[in-house]
N, C-alpha and C positions, 0 to 999 in steps of 0.2 A: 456851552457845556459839552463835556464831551464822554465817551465810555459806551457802553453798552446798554440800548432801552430793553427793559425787561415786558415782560407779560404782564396784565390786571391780576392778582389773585382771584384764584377763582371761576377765571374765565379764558377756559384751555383752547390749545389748539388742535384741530383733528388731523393728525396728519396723514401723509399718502396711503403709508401702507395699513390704518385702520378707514379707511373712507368706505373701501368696496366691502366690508361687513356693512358699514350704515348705508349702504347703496343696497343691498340684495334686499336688508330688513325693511325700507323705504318701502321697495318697490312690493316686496310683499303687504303693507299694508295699505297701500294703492291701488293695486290691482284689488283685493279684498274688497276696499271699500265701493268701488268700481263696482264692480257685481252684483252688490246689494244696494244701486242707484245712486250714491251717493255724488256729490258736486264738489269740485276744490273752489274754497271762497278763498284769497289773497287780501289780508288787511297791512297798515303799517305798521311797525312797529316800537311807534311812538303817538300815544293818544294825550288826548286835554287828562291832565289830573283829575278831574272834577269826573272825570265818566268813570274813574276806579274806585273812587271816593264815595259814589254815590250805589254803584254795582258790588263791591267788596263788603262794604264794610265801613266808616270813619275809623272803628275801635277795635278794628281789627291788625291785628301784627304784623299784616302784610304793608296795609293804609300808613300806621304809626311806624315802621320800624325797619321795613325791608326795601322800600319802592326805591328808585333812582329817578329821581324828581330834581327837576332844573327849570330857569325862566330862561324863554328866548328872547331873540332882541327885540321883541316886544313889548316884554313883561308878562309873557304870559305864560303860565305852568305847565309843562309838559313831564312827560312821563312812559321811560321807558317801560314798555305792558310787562308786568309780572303774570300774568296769565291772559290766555286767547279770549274766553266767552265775550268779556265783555265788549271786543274790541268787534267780533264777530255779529254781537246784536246791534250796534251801534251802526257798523254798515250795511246791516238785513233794514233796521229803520228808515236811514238814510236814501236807501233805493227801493224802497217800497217791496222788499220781497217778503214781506208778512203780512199785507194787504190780502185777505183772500186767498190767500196759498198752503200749503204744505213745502217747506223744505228740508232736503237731507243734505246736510253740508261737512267738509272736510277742511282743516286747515292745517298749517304745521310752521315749524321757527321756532327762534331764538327766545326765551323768556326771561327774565331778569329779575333777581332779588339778591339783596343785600345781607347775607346770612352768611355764620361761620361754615365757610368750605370744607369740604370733606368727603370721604368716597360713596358717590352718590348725589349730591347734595353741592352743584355749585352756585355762581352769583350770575353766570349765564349758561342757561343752560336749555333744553330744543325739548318740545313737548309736539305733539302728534295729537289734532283735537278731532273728536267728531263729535256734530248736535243736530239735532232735527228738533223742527219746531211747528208746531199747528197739531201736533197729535196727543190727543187726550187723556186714550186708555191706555192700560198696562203693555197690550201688543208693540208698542216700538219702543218701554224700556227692555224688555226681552230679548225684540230684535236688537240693539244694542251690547246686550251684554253677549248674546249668540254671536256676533260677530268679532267681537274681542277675542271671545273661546275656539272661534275658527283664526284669528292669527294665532296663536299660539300652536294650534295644531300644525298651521303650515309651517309656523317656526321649529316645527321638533321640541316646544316646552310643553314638560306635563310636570313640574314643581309649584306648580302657582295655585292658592287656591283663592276662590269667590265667596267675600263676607256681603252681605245686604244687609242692609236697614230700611225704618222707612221713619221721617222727623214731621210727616202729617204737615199739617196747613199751618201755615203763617200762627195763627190765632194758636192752634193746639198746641203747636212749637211754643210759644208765648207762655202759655201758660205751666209748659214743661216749664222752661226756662229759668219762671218765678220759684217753682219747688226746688228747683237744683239750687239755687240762691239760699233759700230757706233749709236747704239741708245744708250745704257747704258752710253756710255761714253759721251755722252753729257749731262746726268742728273746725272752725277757721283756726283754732291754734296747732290743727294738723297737719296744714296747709303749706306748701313750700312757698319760697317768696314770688314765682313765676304765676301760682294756682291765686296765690292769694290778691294777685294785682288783676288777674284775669275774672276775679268774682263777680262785680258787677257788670262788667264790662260784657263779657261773651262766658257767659259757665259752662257751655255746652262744649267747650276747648279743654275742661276741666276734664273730661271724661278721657280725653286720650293724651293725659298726661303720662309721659314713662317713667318719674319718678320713683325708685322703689316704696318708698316709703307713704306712697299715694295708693297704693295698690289696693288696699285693701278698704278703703274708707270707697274708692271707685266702685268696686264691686258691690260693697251696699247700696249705693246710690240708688234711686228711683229711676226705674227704665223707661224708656220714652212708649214703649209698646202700649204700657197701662194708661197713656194720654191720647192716643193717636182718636182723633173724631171717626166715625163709621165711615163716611166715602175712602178715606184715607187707608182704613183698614180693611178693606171690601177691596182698593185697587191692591195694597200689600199681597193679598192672597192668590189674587186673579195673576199678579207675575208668577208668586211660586209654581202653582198650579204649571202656569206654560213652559217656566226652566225646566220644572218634573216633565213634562211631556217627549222634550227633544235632549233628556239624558244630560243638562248640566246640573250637577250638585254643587251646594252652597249651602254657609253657614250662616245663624241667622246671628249677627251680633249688635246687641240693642247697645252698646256703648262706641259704636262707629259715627261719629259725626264729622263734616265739612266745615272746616276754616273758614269758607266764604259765608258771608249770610244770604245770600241769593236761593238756597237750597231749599227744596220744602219737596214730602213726600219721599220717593225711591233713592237713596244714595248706596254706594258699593264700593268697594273694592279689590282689585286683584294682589294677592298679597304674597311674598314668597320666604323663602326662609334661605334663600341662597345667596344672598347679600347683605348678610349684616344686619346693622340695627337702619338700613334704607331698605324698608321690605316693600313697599308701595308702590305697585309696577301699573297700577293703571287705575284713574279715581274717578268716579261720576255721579250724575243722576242728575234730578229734575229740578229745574229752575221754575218754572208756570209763573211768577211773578214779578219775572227780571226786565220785560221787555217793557209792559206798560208803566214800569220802575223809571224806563229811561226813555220815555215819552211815549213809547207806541201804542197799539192795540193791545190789549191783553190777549197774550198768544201760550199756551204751553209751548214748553220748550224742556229739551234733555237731552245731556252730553258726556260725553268721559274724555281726557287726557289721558295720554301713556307719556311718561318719562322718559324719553329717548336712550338718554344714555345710561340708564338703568336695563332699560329691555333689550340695547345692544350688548350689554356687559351679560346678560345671561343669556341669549345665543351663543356669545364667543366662550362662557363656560360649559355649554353644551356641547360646541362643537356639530352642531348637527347643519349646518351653510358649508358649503364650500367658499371658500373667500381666491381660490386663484382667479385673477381677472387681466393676467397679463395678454398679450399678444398672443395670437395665434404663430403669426409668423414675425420674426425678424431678419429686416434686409440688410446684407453686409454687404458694403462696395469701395472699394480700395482703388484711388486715383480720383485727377479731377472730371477725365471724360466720363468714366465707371461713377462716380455719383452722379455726372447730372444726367447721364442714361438711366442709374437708377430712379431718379427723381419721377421721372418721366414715366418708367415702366410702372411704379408703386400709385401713379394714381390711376394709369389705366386698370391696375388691377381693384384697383379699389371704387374704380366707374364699373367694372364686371361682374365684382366678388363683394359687394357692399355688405353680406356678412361677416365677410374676415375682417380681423383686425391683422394691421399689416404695422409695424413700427419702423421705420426706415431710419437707419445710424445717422447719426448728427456729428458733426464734429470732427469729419474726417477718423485719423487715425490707424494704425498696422491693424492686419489681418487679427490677429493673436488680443490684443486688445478689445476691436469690436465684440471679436466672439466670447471676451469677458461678460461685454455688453449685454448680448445675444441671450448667454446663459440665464444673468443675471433677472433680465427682463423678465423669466417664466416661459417664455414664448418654445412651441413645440417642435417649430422649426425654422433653420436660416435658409433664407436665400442668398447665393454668394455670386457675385459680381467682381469681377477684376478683369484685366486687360485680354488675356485668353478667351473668356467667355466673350466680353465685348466684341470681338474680332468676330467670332462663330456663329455672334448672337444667340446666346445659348446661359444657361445661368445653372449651377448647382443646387443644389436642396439635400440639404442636411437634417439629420433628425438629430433631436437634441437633449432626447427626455429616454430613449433607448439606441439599439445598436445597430437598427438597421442600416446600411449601408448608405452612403452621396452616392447622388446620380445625377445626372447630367440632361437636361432637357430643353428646349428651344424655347423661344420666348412664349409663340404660342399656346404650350405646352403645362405654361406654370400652374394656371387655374387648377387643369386635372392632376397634375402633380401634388400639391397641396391636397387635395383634399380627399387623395387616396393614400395620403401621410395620416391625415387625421383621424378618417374612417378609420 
């Protein structure tokens, strides 16, 4: 065959000139999470079927409808991760890090699901997780949600706001669960055909349905508040209390539920109105009964996800990152002797100046060209190389971004030249 292979739908590519936006917003929430002790755990990102099957859901939309599920030459089910948690407990078990411990852990990648594409919303798409596991009370869902609230400030976003719930224990959930059943199903003729398949299956999906015509039947629903058990509603209060303390506001919305079934007690959201009908810039809360789910110790555990490329799309609509990341300087050298002297000069300067960046012409090419190059780069100033200088051993520096004047300096020289350009 022959012609042109396209892209997967769905599953874009990030090209050069948007990377160093997702390079700045990275590093901001790595250094972040760094500070408040946090560890990068590296999982693969392809697990056994049976650990998302068992972690998610079976009768969930993810389990049924979205996964990318394949058999190896084995025969045996694999599955590329539609989301981190599970993949994350699965390796805390595996290496005995919930034996006896506390941990604060960070991961990030590629996630995958099989859903109609759209802005916001693809089939691979990079999620940012953080979960800590072994702590009990309210204090580290707090610290959790305090530390999402500190990216956002480093990021320059104040559009976003924080909904909380709380879906109480397994049991009370249950027994929510059954009334939501027993109400829906007796307005099941008002039901769309999405609401109505989801009935017995998972009803608590039903609550964040956006169909308009669901709206209002939603709103009468019975709130999960009036089910939550006392510990459950004792930890509820004990979060609020501490968000009040350290000045984040939050709404309390009793019809916020988690797709995954893992969920029980604090769930949240950061939610924004700057993006359409993809408002969901970062989802979390407590799992407490995920780990001994997948063989371990009974451990609490609580995490959130940010949606990457949702939370770089409203940086680049705020404008509030700098994104130039070209070169400091660019070396121009004209001739074969003049490049391979510059060869040479560009990495002792870069054995001396190892914070500059230095981009040295490739490709040969005339004076007038490179300094296309030069321009193009970003870079704030050239160093010029050609046979004159080579004789003198001496090298020009150009500024490139204003009017100051070329000057002429000795090799020696370049370091303080440069960096009394850029001062």
């Amino acid at each position: 065959m022959s012609g042109k292979i396209t892209g997967i739908r769905g599953m874009g590519d990030i090209l050069p000139d948007e990377t160093p936006l997702w390079q700045q917003v990275e590093a901001v929430l790595r250094d972040t999470l760094q500070s408040y002790g946090y560890r990068e755990l590296r999982v693969p990102v392809v697990e056994r079927t049976e650990l998302f099957k068992r972690s998610i859901g079976e009768v969930t939309d993810i389990v049924e409808k979205e996964m990318y599920t394949f058999d190896d030459r084995n025969s045996e089910s694999l599955t590329l991760r539609p989301e981190a948690t599970a993949g994350i407990v699965r390796a805390g078990i595996a290496h005995g890090l919930f034996h006896n411990q506390k941990q604060k852990i960070w991961s990030g990648g590629p996630m995958f699901r099989y859903e109609k594409p759209q802005k916001g919303r693809y089939r691979q798409f990079h999620q940012f997780d953080v979960e800590a596991f072994g702590f009990e009370g309210p204090d580290i869902d707090a610290e959790l949600i305090a530390i999402s609230a500190r990216i956002w400030k480093k990021l320059g976003l104040d559009s976003i706001e924080l909904q909380l719930n709380s879906l109480g224990t397994p049991e009370s959930r249950n027994a929510y669960r059954n009334e939501l059943i027993e109400y829906f199903g007796a307005h099941e003729n008002s039901l769309d055909d999405e609401s109505r398949e989801r009935l017995q299956r998972n009803p608590m999906r039903l609550l964040d349905s956006k169909h308009p015509d669901m709206q209002a039947l939603i709103k009468a629903a019975p709130r999960i508040a009036d089910h939550l058990d006392s510990k459950s509603a004792e930890h509820f209060a004990s979060l609020q209390e501490l968000l009040g303390d350290i000045g984040i506001t939050y709404t309390v919305n009793s019809r916020l539920v988690r797709g995954l079934d893992y969920y029980s007690r604090t769930v949240f959201e950061w939610v924004t109105d700057q993006l359409g009908a993809q408002g969901a810039i970062c989802s979390g809360g407590r799992y407490d009964g995920l780990v001994d789910h997948l063989g371990g110790r009974q451990t609490p555990a609580i995490g959130w996800a940010i949606g990457m490329e949702r939370l770089v799309e409203m940086v680049r609509i705020s404008n509030k990152l700098a994104t130039d990341t070209g070169p400091d300087v660019y070396f121009v050298a004209v001739g074969d002797q003049a490049s391979r002297q510059a060869f040479k000069l560009v990495e002792s300067l870069r054995d001396n100046a190892p914070d500059l960046a230095i981009e040295l012409n490739a490709g040969a090419g005339s004076f007038k060209s490179q300094f296309k190059r030069a321009d193009k780069s970003g870079a704030a100033i050239a160093l010029i190389l050609g046979e004159a200088e080579l004789d003198s051993k001496s090298i020009g520096v150009k500024a490139l971004r204003n009017t100051e004047e070329q000057e002429t300096v000795s090799w020696d020289g370049i370091i303080t030249a440069i960096r009394a350009r850029l001062n």
